[in-house]
Backbone as CSV, one residue per row, in Angstrom:
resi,resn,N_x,N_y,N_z,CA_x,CA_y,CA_z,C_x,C_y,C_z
1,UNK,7.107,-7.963,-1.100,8.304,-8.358,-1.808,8.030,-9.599,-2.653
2,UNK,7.422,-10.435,-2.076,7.103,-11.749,-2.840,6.365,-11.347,-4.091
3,UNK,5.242,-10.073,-3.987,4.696,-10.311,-4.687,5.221,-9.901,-6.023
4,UNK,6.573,-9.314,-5.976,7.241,-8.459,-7.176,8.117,-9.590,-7.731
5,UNK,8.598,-10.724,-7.241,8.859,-11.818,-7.396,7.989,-12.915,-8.549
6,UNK,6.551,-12.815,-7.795,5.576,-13.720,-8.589,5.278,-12.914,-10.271
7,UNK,5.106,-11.674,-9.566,5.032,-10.558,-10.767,5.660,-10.295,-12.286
8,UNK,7.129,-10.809,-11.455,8.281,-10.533,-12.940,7.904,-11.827,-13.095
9,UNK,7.661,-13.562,-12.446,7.624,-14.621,-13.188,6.507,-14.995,-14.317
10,UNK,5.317,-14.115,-13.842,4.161,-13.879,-14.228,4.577,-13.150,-15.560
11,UNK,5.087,-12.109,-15.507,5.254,-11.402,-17.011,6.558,-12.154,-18.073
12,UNK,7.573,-12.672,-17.177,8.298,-13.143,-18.071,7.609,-14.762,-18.614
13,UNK,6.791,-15.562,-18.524,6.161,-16.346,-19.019,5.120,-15.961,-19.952
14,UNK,4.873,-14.774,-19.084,3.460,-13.967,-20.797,4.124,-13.798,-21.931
15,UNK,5.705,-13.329,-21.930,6.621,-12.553,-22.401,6.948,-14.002,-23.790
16,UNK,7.388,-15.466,-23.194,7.939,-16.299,-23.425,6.549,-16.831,-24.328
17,UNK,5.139,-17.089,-23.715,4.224,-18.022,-23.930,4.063,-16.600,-25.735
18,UNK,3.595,-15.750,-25.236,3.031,-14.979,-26.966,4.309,-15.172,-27.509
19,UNK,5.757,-15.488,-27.531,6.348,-15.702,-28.937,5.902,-16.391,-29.855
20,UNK,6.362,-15.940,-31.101,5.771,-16.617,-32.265,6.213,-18.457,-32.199
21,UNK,7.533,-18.751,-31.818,7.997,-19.565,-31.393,7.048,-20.873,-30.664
22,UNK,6.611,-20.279,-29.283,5.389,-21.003,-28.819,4.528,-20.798,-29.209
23,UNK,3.871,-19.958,-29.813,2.462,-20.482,-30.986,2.930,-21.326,-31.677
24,UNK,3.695,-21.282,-32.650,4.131,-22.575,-33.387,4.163,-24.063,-32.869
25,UNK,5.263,-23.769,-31.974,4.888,-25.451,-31.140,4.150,-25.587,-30.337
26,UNK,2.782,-24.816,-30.006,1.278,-25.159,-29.096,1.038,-25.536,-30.298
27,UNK,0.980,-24.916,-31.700,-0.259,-25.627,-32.630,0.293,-26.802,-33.281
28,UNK,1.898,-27.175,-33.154,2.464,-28.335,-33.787,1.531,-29.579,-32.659
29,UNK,1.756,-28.826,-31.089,1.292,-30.420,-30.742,0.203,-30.321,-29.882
30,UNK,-0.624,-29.520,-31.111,-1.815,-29.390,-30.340,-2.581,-28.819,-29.117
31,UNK,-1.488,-27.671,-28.835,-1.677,-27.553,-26.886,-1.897,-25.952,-26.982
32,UNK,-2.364,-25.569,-28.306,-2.711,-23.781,-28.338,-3.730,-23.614,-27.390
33,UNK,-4.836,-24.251,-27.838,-5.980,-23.607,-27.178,-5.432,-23.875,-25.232
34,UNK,-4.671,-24.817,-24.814,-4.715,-24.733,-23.732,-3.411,-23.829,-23.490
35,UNK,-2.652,-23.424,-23.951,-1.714,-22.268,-24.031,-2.500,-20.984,-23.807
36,UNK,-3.343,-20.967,-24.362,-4.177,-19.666,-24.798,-4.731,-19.604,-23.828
37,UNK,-5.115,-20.431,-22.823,-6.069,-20.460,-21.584,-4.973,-19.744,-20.559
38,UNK,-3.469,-20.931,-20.719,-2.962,-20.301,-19.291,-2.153,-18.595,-19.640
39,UNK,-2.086,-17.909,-20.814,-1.959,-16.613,-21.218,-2.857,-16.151,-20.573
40,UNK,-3.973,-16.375,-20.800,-5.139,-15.543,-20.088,-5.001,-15.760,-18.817
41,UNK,-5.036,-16.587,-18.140,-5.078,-16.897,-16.458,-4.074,-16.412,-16.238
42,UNK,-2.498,-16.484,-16.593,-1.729,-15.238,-16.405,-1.768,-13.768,-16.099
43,UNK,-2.482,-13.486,-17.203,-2.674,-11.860,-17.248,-3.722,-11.509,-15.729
44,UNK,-4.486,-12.278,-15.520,-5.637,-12.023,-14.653,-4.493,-12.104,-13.327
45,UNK,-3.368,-13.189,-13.423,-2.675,-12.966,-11.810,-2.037,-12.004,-12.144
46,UNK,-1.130,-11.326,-13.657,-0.300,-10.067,-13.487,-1.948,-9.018,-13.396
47,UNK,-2.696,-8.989,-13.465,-3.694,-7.816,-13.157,-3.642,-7.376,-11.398
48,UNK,-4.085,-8.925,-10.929,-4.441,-9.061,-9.564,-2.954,-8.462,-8.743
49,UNK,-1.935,-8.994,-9.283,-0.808,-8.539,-8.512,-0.151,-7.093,-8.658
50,UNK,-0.895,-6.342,-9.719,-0.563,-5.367,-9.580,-1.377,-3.917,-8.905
51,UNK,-2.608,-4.898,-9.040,-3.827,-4.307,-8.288,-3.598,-4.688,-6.654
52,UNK,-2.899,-5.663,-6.201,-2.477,-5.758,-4.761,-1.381,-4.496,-4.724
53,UNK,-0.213,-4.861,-5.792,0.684,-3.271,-5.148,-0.005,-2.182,-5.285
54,UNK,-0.367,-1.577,-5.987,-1.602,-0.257,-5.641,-2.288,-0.356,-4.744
55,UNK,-2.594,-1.428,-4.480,-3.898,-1.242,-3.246,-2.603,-0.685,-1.849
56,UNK,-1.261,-1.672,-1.788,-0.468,-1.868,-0.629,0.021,-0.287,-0.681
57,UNK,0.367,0.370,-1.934,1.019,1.890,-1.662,-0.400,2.733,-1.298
58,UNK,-1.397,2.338,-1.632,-2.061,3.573,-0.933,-2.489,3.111,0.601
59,UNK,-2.656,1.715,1.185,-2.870,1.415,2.377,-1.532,2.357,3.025
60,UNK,-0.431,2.034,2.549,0.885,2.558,2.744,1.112,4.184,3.553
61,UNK,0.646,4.737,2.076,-0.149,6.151,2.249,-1.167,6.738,3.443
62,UNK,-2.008,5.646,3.402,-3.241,5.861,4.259,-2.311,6.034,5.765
63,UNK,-1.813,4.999,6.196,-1.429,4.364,7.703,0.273,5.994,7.427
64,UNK,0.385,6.065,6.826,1.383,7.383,6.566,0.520,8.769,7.259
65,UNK,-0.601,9.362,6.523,-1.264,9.891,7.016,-2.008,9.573,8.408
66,UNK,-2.215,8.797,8.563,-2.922,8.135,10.200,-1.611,8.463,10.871
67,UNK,-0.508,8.276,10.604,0.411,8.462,11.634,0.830,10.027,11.730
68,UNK,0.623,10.541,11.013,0.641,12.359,10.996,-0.238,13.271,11.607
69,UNK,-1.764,12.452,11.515,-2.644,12.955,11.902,-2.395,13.025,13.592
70,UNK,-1.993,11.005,14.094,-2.136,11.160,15.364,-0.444,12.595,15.959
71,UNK,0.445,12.673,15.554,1.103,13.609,15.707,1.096,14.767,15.843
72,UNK,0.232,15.561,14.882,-0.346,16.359,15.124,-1.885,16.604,16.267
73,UNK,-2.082,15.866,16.487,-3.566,15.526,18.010,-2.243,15.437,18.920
74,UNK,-1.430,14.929,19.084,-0.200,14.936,20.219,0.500,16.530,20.447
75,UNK,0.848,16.584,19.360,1.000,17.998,19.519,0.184,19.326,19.935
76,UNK,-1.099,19.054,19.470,-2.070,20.176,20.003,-2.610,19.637,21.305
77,UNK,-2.564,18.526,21.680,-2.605,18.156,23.082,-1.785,18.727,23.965
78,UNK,-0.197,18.622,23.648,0.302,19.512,24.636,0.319,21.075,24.821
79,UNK,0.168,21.472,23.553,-0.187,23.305,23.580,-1.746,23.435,24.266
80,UNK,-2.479,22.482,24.757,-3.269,22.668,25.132,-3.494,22.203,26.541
81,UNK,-2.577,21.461,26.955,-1.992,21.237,28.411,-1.285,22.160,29.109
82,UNK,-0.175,22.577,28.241,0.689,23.614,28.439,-0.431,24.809,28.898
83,UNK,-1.217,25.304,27.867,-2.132,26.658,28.392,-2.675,25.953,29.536
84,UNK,-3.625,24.976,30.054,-4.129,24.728,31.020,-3.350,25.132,32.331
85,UNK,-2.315,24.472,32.084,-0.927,24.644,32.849,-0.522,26.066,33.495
86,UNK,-0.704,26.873,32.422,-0.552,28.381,32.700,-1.818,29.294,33.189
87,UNK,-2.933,28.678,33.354,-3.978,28.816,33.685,-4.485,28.728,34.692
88,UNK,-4.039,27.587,35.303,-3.835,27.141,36.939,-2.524,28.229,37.515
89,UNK,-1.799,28.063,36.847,-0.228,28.338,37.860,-0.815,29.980,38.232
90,UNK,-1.603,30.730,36.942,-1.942,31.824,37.325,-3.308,32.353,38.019
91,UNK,-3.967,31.296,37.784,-5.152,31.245,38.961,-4.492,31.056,40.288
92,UNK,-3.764,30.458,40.387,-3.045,30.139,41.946,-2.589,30.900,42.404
93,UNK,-1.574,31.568,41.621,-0.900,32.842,42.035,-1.755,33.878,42.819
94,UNK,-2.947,34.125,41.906,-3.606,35.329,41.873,-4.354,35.285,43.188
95,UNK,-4.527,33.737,43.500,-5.251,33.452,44.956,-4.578,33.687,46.163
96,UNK,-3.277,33.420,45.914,-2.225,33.454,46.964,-1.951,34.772,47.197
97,UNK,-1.990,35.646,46.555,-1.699,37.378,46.225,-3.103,38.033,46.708
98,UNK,-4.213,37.423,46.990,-5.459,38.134,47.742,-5.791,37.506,49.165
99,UNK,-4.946,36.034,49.127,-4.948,36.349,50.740,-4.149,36.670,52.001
């Protein structure tokens, strides 16, 4: 959540810093080239932060699938208890019925 926070402040300052407006007054008082620096160091945190949410929806994804997978191993665990189950009850039977 924070990071969609830092994200929009991050783009709405990229948004603000390239107006023609602030080029004008970086080069009135001299402060373009260091304008021009923090544009760039900007873009590199809106890169990074958007490369964290992609990374977070597919971790997202991933631990989504991990939790399906173990559900399904739970589930074929018990169809496979269950037969065991029926396997014994009828081995038993069948013992009890021959002596």
């Amino acid at each position: 959540m924070a990071e969609y926070f830092v994200f929009d402040i991050a783009e709405s300052l990229l948004g603000k810093l390239a107006s023609y407006v602030y080029e004008q007054a970086s080069r009135a008082c001299d402060l373009y080239e260091d304008v021009q620096g923090i544009i760039d160091t900007l873009s590199i945190v809106k890169g990074v932060l958007l490369d964290a949410e992609e990374k977070h929806g597919l971790l997202e994804w991933l631990r989504q699938i991990q939790n399906i997978c173990f559900d399904v191993e739970d589930v074929l665990d018990g169809y496979e208890c269950q037969s065991l189950r029926k396997h014994v009850v009828k081995a038993s039977c069948s013992t009890k019925m021959k002596v």
